[in-house]
Every structure is written in structure tokens, then in C-alpha cells.
Gaussian input, Z-matrix of N, CA and C with variables (Angstrom, degrees):
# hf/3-21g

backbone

0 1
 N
 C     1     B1
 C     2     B2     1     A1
 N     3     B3     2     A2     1     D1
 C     4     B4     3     A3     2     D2
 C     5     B5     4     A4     3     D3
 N     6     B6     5     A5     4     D4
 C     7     B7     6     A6     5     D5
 C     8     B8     7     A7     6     D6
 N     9     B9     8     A8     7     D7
 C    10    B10     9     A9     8     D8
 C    11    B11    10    A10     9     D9
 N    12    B12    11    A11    10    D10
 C    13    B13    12    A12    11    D11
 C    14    B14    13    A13    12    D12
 N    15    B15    14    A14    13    D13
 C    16    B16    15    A15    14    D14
 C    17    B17    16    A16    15    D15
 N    18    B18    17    A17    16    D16
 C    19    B19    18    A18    17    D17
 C    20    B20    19    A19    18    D18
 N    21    B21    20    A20    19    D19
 C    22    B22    21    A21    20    D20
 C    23    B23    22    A22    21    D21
 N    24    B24    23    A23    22    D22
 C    25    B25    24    A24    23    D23
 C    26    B26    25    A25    24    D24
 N    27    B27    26    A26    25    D25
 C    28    B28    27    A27    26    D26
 C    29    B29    28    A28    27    D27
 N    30    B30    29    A29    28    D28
 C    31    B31    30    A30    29    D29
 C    32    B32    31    A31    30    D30
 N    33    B33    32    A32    31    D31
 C    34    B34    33    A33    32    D32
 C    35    B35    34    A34    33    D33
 N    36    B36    35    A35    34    D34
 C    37    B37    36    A36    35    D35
 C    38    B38    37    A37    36    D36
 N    39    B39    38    A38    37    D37
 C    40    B40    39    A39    38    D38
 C    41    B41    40    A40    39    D39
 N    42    B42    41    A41    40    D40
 C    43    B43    42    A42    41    D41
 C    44    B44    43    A43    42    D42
 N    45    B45    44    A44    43    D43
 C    46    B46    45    A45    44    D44
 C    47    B47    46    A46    45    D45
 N    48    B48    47    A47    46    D46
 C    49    B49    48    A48    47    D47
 C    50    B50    49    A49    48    D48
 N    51    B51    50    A50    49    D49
 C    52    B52    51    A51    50    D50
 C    53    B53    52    A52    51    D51
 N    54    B54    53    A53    52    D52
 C    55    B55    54    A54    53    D53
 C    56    B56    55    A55    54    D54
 N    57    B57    56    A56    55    D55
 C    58    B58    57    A57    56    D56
 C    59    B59    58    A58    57    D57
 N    60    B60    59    A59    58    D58
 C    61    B61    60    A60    59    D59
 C    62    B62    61    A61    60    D60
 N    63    B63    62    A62    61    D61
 C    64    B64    63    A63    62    D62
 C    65    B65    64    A64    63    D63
 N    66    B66    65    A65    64    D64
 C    67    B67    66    A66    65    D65
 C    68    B68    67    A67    66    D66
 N    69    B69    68    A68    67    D67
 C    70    B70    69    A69    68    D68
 C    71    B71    70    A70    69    D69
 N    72    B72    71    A71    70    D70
 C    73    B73    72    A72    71    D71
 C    74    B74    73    A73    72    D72
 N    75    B75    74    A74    73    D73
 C    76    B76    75    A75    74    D74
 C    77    B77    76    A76    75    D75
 N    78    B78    77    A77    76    D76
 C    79    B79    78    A78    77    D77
 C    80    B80    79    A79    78    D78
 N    81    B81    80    A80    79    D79
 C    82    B82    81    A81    80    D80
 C    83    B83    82    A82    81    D81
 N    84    B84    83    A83    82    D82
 C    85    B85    84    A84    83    D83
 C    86    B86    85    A85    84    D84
 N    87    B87    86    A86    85    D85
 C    88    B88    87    A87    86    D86
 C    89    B89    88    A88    87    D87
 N    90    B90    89    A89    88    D88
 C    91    B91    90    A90    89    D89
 C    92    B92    91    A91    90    D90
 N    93    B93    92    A92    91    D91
 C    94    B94    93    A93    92    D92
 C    95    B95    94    A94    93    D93
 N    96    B96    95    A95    94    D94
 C    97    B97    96    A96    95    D95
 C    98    B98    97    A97    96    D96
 N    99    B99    98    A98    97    D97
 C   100   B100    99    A99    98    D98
 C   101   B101   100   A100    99    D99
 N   102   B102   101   A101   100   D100
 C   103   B103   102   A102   101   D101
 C   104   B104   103   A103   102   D102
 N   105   B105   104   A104   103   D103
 C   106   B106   105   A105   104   D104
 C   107   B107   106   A106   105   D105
 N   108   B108   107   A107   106   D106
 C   109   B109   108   A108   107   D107
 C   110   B110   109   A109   108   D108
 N   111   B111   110   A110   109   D109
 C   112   B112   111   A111   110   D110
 C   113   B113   112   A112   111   D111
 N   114   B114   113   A113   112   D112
 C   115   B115   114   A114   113   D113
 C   116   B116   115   A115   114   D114
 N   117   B117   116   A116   115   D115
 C   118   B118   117   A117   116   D116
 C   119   B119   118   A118   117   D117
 N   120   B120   119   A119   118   D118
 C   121   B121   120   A120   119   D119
 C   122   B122   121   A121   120   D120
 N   123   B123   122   A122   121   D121
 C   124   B124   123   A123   122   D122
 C   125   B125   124   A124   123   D123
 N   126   B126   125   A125   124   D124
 C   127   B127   126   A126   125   D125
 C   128   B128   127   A127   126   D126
 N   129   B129   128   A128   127   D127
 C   130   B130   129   A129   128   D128
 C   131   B131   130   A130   129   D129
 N   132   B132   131   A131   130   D130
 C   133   B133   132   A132   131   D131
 C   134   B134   133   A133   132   D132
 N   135   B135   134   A134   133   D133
 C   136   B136   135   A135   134   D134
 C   137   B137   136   A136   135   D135
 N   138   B138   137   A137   136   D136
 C   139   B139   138   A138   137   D137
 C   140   B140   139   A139   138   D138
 N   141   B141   140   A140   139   D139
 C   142   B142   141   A141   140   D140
 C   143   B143   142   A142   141   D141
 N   144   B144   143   A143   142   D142
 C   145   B145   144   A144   143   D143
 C   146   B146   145   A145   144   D144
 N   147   B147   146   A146   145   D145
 C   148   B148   147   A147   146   D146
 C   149   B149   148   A148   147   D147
 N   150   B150   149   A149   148   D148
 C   151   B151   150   A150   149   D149
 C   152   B152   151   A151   150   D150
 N   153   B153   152   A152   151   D151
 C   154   B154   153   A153   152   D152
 C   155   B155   154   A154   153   D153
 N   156   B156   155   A155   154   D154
 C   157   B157   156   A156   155   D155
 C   158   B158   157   A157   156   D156
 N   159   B159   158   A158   157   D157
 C   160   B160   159   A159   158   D158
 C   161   B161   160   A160   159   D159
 N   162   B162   161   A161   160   D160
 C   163   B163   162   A162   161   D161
 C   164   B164   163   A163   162   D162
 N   165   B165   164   A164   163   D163
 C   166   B166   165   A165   164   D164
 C   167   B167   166   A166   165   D165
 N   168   B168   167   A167   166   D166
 C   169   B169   168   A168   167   D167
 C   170   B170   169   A169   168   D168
 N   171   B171   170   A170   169   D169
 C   172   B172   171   A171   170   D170
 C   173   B173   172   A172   171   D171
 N   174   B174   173   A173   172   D172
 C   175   B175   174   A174   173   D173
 C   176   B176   175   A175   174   D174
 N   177   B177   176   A176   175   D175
 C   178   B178   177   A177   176   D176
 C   179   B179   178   A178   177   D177
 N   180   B180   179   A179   178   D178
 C   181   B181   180   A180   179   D179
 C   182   B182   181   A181   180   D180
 N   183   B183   182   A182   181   D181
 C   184   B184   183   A183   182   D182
 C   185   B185   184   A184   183   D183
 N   186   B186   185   A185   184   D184
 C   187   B187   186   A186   185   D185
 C   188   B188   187   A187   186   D186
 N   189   B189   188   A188   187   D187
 C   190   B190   189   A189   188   D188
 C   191   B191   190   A190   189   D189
 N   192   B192   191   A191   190   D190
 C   193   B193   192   A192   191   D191
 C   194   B194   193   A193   192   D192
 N   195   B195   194   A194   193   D193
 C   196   B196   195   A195   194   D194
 C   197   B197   196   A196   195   D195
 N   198   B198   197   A197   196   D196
 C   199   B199   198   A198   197   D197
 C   200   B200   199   A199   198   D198
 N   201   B201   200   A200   199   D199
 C   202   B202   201   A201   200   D200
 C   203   B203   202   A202   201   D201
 N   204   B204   203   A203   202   D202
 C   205   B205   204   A204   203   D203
 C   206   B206   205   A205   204   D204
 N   207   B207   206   A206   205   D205
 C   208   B208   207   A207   206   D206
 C   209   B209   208   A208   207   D207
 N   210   B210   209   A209   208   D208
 C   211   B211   210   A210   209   D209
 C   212   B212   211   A211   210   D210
 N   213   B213   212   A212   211   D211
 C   214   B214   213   A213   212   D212
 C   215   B215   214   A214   213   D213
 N   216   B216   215   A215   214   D214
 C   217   B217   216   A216   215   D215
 C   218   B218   217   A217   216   D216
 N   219   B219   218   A218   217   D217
 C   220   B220   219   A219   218   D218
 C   221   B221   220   A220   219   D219
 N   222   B222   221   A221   220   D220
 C   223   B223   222   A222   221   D221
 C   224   B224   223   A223   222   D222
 N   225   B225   224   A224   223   D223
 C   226   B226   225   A225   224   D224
 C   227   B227   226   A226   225   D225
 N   228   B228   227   A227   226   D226
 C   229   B229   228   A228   227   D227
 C   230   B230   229   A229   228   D228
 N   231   B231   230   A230   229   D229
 C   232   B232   231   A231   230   D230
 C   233   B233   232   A232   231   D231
 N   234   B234   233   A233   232   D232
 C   235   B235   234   A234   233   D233
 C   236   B236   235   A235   234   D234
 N   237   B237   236   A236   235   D235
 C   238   B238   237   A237   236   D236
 C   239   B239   238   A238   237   D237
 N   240   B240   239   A239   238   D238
 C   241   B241   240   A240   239   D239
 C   242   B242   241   A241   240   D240

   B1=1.4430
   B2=1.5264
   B3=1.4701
   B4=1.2401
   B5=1.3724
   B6=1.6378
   B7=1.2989
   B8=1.4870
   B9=1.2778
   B10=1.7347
   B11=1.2237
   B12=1.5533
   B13=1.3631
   B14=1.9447
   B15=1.5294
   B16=1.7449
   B17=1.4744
   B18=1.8087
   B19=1.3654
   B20=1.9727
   B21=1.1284
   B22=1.0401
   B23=1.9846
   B24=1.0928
   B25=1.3650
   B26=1.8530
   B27=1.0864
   B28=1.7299
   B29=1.3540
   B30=1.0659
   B31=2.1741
   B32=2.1002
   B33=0.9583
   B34=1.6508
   B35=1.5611
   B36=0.9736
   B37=2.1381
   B38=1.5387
   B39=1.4534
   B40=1.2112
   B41=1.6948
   B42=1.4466
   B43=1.2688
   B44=1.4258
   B45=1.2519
   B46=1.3853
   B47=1.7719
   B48=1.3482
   B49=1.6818
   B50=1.4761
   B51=1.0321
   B52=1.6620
   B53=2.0394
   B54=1.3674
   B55=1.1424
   B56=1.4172
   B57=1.8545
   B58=1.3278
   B59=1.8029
   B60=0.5892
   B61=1.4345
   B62=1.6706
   B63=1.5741
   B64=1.4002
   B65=1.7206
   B66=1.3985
   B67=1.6249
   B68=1.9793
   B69=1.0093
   B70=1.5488
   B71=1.6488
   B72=0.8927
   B73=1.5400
   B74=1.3807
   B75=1.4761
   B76=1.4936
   B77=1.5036
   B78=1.5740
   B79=1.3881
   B80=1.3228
   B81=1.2538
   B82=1.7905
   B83=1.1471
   B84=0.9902
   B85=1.7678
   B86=1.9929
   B87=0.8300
   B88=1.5621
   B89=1.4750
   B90=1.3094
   B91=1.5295
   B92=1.2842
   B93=1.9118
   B94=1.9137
   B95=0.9368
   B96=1.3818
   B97=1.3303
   B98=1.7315
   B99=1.7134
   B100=1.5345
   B101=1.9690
   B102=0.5286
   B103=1.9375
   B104=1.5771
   B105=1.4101
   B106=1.5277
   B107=1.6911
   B108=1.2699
   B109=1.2831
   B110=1.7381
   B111=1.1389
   B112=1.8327
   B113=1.4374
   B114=1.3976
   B115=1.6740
   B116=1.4702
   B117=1.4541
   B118=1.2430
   B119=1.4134
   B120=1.4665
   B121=1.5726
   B122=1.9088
   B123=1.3153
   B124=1.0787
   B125=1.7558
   B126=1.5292
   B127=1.6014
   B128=1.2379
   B129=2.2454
   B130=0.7531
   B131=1.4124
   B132=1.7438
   B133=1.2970
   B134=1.8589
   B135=1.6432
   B136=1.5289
   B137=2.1865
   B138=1.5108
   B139=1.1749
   B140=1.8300
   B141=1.6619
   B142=1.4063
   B143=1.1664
   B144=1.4394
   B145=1.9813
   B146=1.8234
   B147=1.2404
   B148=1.0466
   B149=1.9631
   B150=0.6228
   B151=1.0708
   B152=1.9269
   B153=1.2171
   B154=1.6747
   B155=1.3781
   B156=1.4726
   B157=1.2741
   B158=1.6613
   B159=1.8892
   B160=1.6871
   B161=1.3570
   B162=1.5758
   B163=1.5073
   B164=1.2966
   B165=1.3895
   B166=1.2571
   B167=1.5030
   B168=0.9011
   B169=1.8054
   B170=1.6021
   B171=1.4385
   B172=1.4320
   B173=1.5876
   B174=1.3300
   B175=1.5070
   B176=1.3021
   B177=1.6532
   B178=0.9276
   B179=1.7922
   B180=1.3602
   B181=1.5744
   B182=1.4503
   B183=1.6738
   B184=1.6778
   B185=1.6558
   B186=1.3944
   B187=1.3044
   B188=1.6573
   B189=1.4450
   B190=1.3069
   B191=1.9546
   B192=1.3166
   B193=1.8717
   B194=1.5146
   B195=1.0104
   B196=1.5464
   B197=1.9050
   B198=1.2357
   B199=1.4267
   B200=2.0680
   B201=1.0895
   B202=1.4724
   B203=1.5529
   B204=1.3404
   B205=1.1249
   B206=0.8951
   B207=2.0461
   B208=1.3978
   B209=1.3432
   B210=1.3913
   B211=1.8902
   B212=1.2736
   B213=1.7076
   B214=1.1500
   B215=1.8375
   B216=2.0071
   B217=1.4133
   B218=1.8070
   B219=1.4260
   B220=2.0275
   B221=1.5391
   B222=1.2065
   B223=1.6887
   B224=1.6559
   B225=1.5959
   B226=1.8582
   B227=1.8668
   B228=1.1677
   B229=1.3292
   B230=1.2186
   B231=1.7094
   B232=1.2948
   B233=1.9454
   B234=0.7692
   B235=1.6111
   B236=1.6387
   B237=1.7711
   B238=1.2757
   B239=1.5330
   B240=1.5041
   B241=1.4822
   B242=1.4887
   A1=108.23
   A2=117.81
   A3=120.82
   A4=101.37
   A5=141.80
   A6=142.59
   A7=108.51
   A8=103.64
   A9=89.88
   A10=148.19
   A11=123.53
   A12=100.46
   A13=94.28
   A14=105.29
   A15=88.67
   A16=115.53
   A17=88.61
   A18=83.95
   A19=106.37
   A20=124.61
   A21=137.76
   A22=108.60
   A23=107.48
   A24=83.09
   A25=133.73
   A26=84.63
   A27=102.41
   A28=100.57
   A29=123.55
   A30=108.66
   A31=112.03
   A32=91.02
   A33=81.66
   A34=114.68
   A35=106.54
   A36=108.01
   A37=89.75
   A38=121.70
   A39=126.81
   A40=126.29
   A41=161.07
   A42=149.87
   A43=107.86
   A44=103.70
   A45=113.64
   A46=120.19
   A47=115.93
   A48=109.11
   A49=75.33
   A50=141.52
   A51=164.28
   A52=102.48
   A53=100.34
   A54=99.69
   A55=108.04
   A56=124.09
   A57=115.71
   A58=118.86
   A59=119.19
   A60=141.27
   A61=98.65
   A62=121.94
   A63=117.42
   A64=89.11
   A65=79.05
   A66=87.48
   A67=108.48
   A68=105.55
   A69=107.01
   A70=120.00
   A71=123.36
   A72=149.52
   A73=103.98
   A74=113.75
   A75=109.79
   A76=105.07
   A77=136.62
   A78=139.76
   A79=125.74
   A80=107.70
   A81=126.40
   A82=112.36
   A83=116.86
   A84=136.51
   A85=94.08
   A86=113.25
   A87=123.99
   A88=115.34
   A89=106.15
   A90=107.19
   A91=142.70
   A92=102.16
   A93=94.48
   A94=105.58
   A95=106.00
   A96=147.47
   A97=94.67
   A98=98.45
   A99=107.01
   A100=89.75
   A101=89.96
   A102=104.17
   A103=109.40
   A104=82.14
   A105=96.54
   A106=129.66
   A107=133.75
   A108=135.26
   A109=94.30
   A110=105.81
   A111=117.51
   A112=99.34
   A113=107.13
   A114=100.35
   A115=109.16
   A116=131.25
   A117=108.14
   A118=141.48
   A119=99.40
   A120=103.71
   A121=122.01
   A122=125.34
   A123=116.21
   A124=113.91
   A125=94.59
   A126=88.07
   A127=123.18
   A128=122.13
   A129=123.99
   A130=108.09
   A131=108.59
   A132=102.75
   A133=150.14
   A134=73.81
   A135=82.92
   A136=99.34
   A137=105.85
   A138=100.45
   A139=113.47
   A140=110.48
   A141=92.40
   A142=131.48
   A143=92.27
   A144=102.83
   A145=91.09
   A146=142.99
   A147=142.60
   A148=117.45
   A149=147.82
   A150=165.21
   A151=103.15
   A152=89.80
   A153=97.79
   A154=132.37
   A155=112.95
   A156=134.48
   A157=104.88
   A158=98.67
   A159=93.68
   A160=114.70
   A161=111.55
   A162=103.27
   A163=129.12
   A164=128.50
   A165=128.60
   A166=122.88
   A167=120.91
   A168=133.93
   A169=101.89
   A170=98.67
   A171=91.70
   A172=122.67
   A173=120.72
   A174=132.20
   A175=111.90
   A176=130.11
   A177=118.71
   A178=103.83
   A179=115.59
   A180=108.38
   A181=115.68
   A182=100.28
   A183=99.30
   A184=110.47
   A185=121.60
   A186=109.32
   A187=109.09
   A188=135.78
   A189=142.31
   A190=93.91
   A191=118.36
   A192=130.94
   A193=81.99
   A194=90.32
   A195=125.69
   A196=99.80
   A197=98.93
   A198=152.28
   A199=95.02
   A200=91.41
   A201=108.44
   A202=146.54
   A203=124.80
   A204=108.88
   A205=140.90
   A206=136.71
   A207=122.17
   A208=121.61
   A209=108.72
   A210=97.97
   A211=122.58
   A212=114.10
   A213=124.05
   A214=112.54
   A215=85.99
   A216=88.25
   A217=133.97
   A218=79.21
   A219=100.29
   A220=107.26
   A221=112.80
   A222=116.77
   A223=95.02
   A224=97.53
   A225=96.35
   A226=100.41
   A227=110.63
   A228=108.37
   A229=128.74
   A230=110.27
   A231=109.39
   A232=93.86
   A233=134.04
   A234=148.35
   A235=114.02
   A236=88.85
   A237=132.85
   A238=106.52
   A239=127.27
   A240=137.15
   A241=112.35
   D1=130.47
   D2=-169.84
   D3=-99.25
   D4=147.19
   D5=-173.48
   D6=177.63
   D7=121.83
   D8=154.50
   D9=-89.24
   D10=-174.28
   D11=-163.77
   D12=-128.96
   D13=104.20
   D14=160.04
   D15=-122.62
   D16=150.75
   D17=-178.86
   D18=-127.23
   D19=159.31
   D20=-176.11
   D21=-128.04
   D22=158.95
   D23=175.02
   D24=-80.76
   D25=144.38
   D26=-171.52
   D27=73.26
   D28=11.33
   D29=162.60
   D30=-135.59
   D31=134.87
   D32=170.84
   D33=-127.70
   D34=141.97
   D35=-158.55
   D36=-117.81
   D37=121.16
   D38=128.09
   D39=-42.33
   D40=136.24
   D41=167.57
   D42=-153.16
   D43=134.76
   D44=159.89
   D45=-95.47
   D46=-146.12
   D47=-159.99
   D48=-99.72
   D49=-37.57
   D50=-142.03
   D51=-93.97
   D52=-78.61
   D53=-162.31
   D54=-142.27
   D55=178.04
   D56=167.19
   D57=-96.23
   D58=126.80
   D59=-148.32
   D60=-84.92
   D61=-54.22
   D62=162.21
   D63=-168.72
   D64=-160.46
   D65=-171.73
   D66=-178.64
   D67=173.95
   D68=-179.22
   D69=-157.20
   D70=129.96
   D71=178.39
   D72=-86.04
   D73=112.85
   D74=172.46
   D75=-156.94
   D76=136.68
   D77=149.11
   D78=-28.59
   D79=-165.55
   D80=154.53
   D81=-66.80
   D82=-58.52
   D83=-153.84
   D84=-71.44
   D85=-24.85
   D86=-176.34
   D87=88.50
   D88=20.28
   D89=168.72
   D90=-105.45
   D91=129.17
   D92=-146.29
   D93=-95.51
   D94=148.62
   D95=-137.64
   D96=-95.67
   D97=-61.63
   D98=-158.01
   D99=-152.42
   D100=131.37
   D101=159.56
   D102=-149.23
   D103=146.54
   D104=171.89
   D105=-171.18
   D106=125.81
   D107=-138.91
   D108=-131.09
   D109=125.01
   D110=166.59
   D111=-23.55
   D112=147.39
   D113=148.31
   D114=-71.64
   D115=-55.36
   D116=-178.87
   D117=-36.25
   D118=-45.73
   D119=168.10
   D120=-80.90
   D121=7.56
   D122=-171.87
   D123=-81.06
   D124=158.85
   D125=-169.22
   D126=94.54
   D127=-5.38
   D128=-154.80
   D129=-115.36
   D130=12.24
   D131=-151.33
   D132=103.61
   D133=-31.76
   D134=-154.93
   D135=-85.47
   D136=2.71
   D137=170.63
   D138=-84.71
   D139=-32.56
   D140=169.22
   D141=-75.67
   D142=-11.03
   D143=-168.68
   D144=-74.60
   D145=-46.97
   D146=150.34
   D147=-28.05
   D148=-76.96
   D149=92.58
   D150=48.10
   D151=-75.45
   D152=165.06
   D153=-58.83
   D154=-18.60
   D155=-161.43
   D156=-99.57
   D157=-39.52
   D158=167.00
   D159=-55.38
   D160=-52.99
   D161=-176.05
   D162=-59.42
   D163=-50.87
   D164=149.18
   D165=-22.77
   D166=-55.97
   D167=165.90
   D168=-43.16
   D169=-69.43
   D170=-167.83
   D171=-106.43
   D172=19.01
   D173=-179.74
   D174=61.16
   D175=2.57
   D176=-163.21
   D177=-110.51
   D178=172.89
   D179=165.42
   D180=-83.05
   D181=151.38
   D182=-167.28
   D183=-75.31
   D184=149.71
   D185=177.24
   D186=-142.69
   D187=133.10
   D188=-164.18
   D189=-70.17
   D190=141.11
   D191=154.08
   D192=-74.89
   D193=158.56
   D194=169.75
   D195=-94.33
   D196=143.75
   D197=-12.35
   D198=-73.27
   D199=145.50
   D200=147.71
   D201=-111.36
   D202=126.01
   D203=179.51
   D204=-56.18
   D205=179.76
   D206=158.76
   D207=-59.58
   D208=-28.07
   D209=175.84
   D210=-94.77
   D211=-0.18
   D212=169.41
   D213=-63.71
   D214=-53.97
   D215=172.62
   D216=-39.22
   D217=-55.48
   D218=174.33
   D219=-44.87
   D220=-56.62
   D221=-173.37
   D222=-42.35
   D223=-73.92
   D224=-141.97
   D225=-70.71
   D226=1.25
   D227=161.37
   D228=-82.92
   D229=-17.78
   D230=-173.41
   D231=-91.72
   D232=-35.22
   D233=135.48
   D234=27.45
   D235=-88.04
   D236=-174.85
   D237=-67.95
   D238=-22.56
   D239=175.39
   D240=-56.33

């Protein structure tokens, strides 16, 4: 899957020529704010690769704001695996 990657601070956008693919909301502290991934593309990865990218950014470990969802939950568990 071809996509780029921009980031600005506290958001990072997956995009294609077409559309935005997902993206993520996160602080300093590395805690996300907001993520969120196409349905088309879900399942593809591209939520941990997000995910991975906060920490890298910010050296820190990733951690969910409250409230989180049920598929929020699923993600950062599949994460931590």
C-alpha cells in the first residue's frame, strides 16, 4: 500500500493521492488523543504503524485518554502483544 506520511505537531496523517487513510491525535506525554483509520484500510496495520510513530516521535510509551473505546481497547492491546 502506497501512502504518505505527514506529520505536524501532535497529529500524524496517513494519505494517499485520493484520500486520508487515518491519522492520530496525540500530546507530549504520548497520549492519544484521537486515532482513526478508514474502514477500507482497517486491519491493515496502519493503526499500529500510527501508534508506533507516536512513540518514536516522542520516546515515550503510547498510552489511551480516557474514555476509550472497545476497538480502541483491541488496538493498544494488540500493541502491547
Amino acid at each position: 500500500m502506497d501512502y504518505e506520511i505527514e506529520q505536524i505537531e501532535g497529529i500524524i496523517t496517513f494519505k494517499n493521492q485520493n484520500t486520508t487513510l487515518g491519522f492520530v491525535r496525540f500530546n507530549k506525554e504520548a497520549e492519544i488523543e484521537y486515532i482513526y483509520v478508514q474502514n477500507a484500510y482497517r486491519r491493515q496495520g496502519l493503526g499500529k504503524k500510527l501508534l508506533n510513530l507516536v512513540k518514536e516521535t516522542t520516546g515515550k510509551e503510547v498510552t489511551p485518554q480516557d474514555p476509550i473505546s472497545p476497538l480502541g481497547h483491541q488496538l493498544f492491546k494488540s500493541i502491547r502483544n
